[in-house]
C-alpha positions as CSV (number, residue, x, y, z in Angstrom):
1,X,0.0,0.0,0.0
2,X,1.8,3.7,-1.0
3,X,2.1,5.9,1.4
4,X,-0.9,9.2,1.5
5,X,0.9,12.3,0.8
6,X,-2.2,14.6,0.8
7,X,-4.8,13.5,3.5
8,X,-7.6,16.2,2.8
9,X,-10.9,16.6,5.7
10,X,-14.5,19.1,5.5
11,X,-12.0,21.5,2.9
12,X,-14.1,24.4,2.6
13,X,-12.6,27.8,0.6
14,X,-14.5,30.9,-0.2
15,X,-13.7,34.1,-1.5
16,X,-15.8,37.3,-1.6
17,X,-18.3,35.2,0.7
18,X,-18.6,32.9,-2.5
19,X,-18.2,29.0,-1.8
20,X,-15.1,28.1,-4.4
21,X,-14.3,24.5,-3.1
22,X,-16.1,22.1,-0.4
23,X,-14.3,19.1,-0.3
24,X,-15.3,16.7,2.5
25,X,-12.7,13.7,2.0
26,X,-9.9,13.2,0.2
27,X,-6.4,11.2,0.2
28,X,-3.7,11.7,-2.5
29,X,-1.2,8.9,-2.7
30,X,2.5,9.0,-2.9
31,X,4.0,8.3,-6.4
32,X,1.1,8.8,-8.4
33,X,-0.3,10.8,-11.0
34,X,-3.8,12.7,-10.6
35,X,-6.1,14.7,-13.0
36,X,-8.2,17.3,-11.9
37,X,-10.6,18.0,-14.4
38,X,-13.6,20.4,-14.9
39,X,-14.6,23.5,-16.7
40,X,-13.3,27.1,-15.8
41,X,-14.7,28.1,-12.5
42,X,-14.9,24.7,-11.0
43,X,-11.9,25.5,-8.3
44,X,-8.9,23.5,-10.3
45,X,-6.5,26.4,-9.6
46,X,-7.6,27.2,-6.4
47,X,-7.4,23.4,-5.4
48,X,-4.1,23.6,-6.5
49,X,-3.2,26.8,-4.6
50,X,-4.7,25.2,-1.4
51,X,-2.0,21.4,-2.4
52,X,1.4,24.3,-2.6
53,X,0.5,25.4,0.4
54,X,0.5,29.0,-0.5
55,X,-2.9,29.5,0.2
56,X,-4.7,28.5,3.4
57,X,-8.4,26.7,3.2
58,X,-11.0,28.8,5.0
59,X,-11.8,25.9,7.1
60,X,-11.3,22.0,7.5
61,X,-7.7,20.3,7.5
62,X,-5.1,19.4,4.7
63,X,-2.3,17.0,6.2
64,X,1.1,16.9,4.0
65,X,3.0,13.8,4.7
66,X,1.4,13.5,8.0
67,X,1.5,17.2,9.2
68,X,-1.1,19.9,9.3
69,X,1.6,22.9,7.7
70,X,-0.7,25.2,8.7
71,X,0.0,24.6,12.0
72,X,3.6,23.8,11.4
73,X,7.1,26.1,12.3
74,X,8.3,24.1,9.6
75,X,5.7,25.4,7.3
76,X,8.5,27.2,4.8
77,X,10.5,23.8,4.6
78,X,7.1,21.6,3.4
79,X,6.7,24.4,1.2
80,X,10.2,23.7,-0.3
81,X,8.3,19.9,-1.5
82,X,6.5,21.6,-3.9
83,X,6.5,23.4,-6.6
84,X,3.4,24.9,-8.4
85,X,3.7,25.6,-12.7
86,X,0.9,28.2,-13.1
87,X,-0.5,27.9,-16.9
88,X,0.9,31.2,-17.9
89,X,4.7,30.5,-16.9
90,X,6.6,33.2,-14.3
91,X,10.2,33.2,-15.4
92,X,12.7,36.0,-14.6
93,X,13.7,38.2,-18.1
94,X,17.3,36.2,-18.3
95,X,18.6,33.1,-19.6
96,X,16.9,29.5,-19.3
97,X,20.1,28.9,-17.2
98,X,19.6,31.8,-14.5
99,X,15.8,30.2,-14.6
100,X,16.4,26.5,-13.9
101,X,18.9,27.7,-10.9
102,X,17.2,29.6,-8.9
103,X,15.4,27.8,-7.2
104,X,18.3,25.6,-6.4
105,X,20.2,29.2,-5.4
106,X,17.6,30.4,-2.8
107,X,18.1,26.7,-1.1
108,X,21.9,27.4,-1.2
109,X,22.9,24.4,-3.1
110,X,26.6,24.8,-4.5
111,X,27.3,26.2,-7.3
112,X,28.9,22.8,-9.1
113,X,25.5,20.8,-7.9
114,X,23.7,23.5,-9.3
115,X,25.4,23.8,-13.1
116,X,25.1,19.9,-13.0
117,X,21.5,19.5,-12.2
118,X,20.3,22.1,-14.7
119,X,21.9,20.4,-17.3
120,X,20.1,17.2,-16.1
121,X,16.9,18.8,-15.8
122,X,17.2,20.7,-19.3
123,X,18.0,17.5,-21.3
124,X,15.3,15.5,-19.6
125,X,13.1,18.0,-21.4
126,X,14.7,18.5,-24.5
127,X,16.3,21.3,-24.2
128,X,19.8,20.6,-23.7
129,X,22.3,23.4,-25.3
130,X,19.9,26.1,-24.4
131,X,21.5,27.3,-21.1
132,X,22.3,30.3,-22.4
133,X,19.0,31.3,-24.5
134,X,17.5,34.7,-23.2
135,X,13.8,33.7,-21.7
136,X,12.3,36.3,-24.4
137,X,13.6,33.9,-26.9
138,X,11.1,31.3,-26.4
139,X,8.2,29.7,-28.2
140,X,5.6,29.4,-25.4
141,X,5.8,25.1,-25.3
142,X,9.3,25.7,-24.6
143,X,9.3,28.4,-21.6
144,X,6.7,25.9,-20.6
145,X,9.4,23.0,-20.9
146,X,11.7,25.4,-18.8
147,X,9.6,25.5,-16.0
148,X,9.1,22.5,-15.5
149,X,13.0,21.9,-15.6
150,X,13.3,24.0,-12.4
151,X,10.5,21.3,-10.9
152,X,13.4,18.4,-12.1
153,X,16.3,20.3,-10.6
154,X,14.9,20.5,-7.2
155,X,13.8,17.1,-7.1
156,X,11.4,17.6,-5.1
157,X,8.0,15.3,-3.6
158,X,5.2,16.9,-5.0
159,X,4.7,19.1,-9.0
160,X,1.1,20.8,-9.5
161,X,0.9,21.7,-12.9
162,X,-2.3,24.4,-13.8
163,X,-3.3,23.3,-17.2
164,X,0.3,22.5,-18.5
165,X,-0.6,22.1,-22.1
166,X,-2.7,24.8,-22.6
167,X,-1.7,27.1,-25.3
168,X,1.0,25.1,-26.7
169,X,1.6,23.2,-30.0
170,X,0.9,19.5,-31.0
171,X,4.5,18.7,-30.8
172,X,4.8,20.0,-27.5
173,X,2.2,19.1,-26.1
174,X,3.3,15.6,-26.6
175,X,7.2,16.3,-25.2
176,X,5.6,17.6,-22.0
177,X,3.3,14.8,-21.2
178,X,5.9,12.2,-22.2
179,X,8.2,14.4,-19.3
180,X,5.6,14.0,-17.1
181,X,5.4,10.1,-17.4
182,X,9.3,10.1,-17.6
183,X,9.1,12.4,-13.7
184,X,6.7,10.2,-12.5
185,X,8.5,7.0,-13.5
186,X,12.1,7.8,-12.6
187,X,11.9,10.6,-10.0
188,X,8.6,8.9,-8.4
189,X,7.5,12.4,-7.7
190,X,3.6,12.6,-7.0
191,X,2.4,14.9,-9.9
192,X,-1.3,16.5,-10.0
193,X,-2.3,18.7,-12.9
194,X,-5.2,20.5,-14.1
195,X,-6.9,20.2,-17.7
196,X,-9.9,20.7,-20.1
197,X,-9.3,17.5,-22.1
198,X,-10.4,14.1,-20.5
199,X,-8.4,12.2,-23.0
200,X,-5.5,13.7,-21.8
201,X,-6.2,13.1,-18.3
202,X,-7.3,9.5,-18.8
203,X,-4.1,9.2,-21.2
204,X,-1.7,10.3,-18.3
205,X,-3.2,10.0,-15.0
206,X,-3.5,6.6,-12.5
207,X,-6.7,8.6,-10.9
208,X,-8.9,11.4,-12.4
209,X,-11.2,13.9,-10.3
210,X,-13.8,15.4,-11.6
211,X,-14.5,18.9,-10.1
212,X,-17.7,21.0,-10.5
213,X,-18.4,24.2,-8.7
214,X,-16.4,23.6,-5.9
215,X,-17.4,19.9,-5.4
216,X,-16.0,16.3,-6.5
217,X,-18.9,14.8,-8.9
218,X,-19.3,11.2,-9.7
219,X,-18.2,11.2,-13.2
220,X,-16.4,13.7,-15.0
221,X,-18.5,16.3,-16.9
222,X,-18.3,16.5,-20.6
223,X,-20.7,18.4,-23.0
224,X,-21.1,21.1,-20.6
225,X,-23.0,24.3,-21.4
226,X,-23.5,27.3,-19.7
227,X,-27.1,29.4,-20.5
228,X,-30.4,29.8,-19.4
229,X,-34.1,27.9,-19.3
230,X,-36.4,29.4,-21.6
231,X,-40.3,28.2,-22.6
232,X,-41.5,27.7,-26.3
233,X,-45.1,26.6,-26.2
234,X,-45.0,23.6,-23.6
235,X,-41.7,22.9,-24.4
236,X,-38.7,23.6,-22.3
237,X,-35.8,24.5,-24.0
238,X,-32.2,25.7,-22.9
239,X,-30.7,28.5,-24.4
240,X,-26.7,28.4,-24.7
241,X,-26.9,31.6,-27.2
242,X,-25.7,29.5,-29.9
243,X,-28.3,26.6,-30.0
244,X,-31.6,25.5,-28.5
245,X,-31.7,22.3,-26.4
246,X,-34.8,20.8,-25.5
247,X,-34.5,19.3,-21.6
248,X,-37.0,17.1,-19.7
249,X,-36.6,19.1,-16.3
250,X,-37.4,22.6,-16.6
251,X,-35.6,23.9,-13.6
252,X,-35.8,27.7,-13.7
253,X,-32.1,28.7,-12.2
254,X,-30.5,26.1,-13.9
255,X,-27.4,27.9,-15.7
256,X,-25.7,24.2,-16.9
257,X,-26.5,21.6,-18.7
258,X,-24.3,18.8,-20.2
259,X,-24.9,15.8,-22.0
260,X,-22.6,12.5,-21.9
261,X,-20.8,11.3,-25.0
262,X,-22.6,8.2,-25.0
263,X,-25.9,9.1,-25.1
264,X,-25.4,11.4,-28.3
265,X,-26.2,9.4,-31.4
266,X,-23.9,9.6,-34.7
267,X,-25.2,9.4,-37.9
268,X,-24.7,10.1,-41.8
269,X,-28.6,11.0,-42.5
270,X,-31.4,12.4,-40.2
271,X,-32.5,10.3,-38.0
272,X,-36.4,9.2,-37.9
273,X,-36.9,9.0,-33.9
274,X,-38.9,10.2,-30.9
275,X,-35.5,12.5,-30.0
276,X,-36.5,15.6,-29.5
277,X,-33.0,17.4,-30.0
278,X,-31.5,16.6,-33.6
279,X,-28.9,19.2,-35.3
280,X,-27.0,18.7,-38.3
281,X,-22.6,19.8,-37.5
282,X,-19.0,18.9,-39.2
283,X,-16.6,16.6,-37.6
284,X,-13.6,19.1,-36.1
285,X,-11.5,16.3,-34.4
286,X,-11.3,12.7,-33.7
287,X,-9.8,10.8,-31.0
288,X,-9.1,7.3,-29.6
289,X,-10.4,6.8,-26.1
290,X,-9.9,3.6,-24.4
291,X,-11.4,1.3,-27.4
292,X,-13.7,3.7,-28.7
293,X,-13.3,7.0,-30.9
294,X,-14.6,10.4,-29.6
295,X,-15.8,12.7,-32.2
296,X,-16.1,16.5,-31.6
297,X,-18.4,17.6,-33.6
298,X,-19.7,21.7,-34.6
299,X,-22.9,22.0,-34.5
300,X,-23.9,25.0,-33.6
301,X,-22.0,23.8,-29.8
302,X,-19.1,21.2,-29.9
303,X,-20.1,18.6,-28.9
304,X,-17.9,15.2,-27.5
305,X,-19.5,11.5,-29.2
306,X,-18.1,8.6,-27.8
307,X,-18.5,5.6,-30.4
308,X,-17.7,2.1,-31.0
309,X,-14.5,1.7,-33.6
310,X,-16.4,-0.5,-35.3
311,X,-18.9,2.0,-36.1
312,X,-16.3,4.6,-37.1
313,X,-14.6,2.1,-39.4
314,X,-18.3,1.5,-40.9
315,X,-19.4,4.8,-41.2
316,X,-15.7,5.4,-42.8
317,X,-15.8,8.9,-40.4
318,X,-13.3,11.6,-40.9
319,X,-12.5,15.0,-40.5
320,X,-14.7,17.4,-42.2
321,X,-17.6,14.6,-42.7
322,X,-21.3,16.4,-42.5
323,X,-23.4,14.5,-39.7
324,X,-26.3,14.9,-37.7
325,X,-26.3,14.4,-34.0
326,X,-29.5,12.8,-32.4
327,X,-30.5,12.4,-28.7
328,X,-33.4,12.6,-26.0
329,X,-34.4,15.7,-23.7
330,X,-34.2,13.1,-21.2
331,X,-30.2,12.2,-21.5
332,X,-30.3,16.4,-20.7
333,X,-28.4,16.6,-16.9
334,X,-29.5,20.0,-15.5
335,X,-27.6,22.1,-13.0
């Protein structure tokens, strides 16, 4: 059994009297790899804040490796675990170099150990050679790769990464995640990170949480849109400002909906059927998920299908292919 790094009771944050996480239990375990997933506004960043210990939870208890550190004189040295990678990367206006060392500087490591683990921690990310490249220089995937190098020179317990592939390329995006496995695997450093894409989190993560306004939901929440009820003759319909969804529950202060990728049917022609929301769309982007294919779809929203492959391969599916999306007011979850 691993060891718990992050034991987590009754977490409750607010800000501007607003609840922005309620947590009541949860346990992070050493050596692992965690997703936190959830649309903006969900409390991924602040969750994250709360982990680095930089910001205190209004109320309940968050133990790190057995210690409250909010009760701790050692609080500044459990800080020195961690390290936090904001999505917009912080670096000083100087060379990769002077960036990768700092944080080995401020904790007074020599000056040989330092040149020697920035070197390390710059070719574990492909960026070897660029010691001396002014910050300014870089193309945002690589300024991300650099901050993450300061994370490898520390070698530290615990890296929190805010949405670490936003923003960024193809090509990086798939150097940073194969750096994460490569940390994970060889440093056994716990890593939790933030993202939009559940593919990406089920691609790269032993455990995925799904947050939603504050709270831990059951599954993760996909096909969510934000908008309001509105009435059209007995129907009730929800209004994203792009597209009108017909719903089964016509909750008046409901400002979500979503729908799952499952219960969306794909098809070539219109479909003859009791379904009360149909829309024609183009195929933007496919994916392989687990033994199925999920197909993002324009139609008015994007919306996420999940399929079969053996329905992709015998609808002969690619990008750009006109479709028409089909499924109940029922499969409608309101919030």
């Amino acid at each position: 059994m691993r060891e718990t790094i992050f034991q987590i009771h009754d977490l409750r944050h607010t800000f501007k009297e607003k609840k922005v996480l309620e947590i009541p239990r949860l346990s992070f375990e050493k050596g692992k790899i965690y997703a936190l997933v959830g649309p903006n506004g969900s409390g991924k960043t602040t969750f994250l804040k709360i982990l680095s210990l930089l910001l205190p939870p209004t109320s309940g208890s968050l133990f790190f490796c057995g210690e409250n550190p909010w009760g701790s004189t050692r609080l500044q040295t459990l800080r020195q675990s961690i390290i936090l990678v904001l999505q917009d990367p912080l670096l000083f206006n100087t060379t990769v170099f002077k960036n990768v060392a700092y944080g080995l500087k401020v904790r007074k490591i020599s000056r040989e150990e330092r040149g020697e683990r920035v070197r390390k921690a710059l070719q574990m990310v492909g960026l070897a050679g660029f010691e001396g490249r002014r910050v300014k220089e870089l193309s945002g995937g690589e300024a991300q790769r650099v901050t993450v190098a300061q994370a490898l020179a520390i070698d530290l317990e615990v890296l929190l990464l805010d949405e670490p592939t936003a923003n960024i390329d193809e090509k990086n995006v798939e150097i940073l995640e194969e750096i994460i496995r490569r940390l994970n695997r060889e440093n056994g450093t716990t890593i939790i990170f933030t993202t939009h894409h559940m593919d990406q989190a089920y691609r790269l993560a032993d455990e995925v949480i799904p947050l939603f306004e504050g709270h831990i939901v059951q599954s993760p929440v996909e096909n969510l849109f934000h908008g309001r009820v509105v009435k059209s003759n007995d129907l009730s319909l929800f209004d994203t400002g792009k597209i009108l969804i017909s719903i089964s529950r016509p909750e008046k202060e409901a400002k979500y909906i979503s729908i799952p990728p499952q219960d969306i049917l794909l098809s070539l022609v219109p479909l003859s059927s009791s379904a009360r929301n149909s829309y024609p769309g183009k195929i933007i982007s496919l994916r392989e998920n687990k033994g199925a294919v999920d197909v993002t779809v324009q139609a008015g929203e994007e919306f996420k299908v999940r399929i079969t492959k053996n329905s992709f391969r015998e609808m002969g599916l690619n990008l750009g292919h006109q479709v028409y999306l089909t499924f109940k007011s029922t499969a409608v979850k309101v919030f």
